[in-house]
Backbone as ProteinMPNN parsed JSONL, in Angstrom:
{"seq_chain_A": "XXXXXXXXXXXXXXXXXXXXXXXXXXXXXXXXXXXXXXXXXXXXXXXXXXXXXXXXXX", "coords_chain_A": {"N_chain_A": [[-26.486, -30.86, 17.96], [-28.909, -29.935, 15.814], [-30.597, -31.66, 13.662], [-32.094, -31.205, 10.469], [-35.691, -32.666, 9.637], [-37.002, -33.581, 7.2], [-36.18, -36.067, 4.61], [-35.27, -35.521, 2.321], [-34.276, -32.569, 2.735], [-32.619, -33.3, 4.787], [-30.442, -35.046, 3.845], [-29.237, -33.286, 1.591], [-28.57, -31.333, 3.21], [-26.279, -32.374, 4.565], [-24.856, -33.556, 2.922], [-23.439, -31.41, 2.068], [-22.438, -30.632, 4.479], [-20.538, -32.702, 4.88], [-19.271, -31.897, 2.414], [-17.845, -29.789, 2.692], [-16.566, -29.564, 5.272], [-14.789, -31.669, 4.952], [-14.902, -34.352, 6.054], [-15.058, -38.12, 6.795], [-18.446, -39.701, 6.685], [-19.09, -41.362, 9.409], [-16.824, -39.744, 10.704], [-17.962, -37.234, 10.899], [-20.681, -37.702, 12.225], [-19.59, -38.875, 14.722], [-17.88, -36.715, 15.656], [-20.169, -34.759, 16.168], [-21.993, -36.14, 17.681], [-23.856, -37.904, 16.955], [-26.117, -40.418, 15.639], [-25.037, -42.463, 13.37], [-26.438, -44.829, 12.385], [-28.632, -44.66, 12.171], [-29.173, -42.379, 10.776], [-28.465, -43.118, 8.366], [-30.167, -44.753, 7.904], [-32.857, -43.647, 7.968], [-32.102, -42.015, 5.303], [-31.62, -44.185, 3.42], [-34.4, -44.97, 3.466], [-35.213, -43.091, 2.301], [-34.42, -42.943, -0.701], [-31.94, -42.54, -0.333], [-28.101, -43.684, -0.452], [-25.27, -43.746, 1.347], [-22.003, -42.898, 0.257], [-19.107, -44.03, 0.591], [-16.176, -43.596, -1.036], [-16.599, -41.309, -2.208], [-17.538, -39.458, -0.41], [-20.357, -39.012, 0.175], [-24.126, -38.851, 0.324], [-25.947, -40.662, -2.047]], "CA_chain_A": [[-26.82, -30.361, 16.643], [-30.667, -30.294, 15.334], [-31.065, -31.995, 12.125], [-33.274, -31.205, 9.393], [-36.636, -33.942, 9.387], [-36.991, -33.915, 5.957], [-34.961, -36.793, 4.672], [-34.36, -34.525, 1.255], [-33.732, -31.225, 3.323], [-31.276, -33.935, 5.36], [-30.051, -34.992, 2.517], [-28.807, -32.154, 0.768], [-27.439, -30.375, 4.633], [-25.81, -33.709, 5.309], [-23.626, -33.534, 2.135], [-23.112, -29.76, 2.108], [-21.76, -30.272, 5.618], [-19.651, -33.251, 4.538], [-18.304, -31.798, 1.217], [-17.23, -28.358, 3.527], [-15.6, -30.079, 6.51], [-14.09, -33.112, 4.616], [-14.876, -35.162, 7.1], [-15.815, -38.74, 6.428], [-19.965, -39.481, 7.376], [-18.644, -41.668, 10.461], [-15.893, -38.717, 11.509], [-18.912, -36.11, 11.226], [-21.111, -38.429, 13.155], [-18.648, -39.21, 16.119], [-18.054, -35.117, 16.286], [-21.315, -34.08, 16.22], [-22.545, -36.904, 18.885], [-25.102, -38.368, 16.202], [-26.417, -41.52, 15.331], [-24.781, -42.667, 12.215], [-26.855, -45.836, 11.448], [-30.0, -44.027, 12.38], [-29.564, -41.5, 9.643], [-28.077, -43.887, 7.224], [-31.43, -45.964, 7.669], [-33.976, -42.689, 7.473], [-32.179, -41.505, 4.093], [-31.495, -44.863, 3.058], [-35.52, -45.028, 3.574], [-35.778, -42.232, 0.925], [-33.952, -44.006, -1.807], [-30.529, -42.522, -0.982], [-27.12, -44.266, -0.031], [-23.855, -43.084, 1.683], [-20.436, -43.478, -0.931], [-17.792, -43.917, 1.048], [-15.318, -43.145, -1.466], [-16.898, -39.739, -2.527], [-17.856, -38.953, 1.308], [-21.778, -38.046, -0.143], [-25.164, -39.906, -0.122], [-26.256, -40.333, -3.83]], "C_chain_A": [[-28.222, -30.829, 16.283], [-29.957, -30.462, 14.051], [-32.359, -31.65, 11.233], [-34.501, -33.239, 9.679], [-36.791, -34.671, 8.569], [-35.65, -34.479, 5.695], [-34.502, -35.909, 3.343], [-33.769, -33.49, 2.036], [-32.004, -32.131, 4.183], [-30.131, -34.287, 4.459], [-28.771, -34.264, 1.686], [-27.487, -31.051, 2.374], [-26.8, -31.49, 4.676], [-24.406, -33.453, 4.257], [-23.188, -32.44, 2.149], [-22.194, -29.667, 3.566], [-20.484, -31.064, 5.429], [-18.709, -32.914, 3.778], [-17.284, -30.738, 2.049], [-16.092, -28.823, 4.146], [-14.568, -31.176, 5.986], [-13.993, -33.824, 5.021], [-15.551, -36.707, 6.231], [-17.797, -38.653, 6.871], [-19.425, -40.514, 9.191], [-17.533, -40.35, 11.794], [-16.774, -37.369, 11.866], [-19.733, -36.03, 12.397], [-20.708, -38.227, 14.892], [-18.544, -37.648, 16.529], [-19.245, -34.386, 16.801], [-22.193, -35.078, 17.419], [-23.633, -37.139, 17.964], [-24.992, -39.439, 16.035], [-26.049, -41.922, 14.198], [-25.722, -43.854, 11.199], [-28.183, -45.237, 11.227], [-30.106, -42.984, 10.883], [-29.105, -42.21, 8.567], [-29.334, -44.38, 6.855], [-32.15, -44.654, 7.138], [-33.169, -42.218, 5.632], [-31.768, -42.957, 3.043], [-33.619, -45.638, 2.574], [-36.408, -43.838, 2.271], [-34.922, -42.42, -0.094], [-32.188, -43.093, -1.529], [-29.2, -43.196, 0.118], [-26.022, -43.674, -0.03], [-22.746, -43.966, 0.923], [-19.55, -43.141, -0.272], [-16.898, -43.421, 0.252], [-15.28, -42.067, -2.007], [-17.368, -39.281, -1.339], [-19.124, -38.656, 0.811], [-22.693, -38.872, -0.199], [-25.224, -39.061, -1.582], [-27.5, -40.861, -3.92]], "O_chain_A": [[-28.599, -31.988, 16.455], [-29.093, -29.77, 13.513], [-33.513, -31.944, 11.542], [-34.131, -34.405, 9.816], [-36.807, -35.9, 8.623], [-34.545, -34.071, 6.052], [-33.314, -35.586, 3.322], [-32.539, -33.523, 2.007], [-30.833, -31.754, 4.162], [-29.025, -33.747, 4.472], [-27.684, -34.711, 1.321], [-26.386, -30.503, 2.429], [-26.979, -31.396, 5.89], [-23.259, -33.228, 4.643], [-21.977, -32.569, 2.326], [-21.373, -28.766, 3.74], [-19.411, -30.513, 5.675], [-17.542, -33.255, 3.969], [-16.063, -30.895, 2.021], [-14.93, -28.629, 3.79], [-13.585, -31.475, 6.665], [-12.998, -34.482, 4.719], [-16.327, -36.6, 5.282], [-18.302, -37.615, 7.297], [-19.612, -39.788, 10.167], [-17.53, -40.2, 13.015], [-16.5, -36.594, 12.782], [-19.798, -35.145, 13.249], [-21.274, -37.689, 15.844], [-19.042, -37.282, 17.593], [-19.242, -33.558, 17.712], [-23.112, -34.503, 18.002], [-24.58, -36.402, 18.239], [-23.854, -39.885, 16.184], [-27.056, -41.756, 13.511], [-25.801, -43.912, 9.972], [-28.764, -45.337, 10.146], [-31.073, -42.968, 10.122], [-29.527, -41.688, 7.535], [-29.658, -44.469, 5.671], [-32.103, -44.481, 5.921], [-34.023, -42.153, 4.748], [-31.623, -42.704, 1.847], [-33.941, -46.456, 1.713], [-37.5, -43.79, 1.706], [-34.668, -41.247, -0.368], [-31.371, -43.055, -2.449], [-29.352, -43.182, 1.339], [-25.59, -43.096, -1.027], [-22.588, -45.187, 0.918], [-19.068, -42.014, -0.387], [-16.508, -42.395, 0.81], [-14.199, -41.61, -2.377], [-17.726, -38.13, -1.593], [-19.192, -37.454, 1.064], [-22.361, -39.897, -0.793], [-24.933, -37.962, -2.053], [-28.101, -40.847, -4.994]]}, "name": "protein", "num_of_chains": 1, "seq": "XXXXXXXXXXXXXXXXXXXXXXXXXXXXXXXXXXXXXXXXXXXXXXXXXXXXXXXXXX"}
């Protein structure tokens, strides 16, 4: 799966894919063969943080 660069454009596809599938961000991750800390850090690098208990960065 190609990701968006832009950490907003990521951002915004990241939760849109999460809210859809209902997947946690770890269960999306592991399916999709992606780096979970890696993108935690880049959008964690543009001020936003993954909520586990709403499955969405905020």
């Amino acid at each position: 799966m190609t990701l968006p660069n832009d950490p907003f454009i990521l951002f915004s596809f990241l939760n849109t894919q999460l809210r859809d599938s209902g997947m946690t961000l770890a269960a999306f991750c592991k399916e999709h063969m992606l780096d979970e800390k890696a993108l935690t850090e880049k959008l964690k690098d543009a001020g936003f943080r993954y909520d586990e208990a709403q499955r969405r960065f905020r």
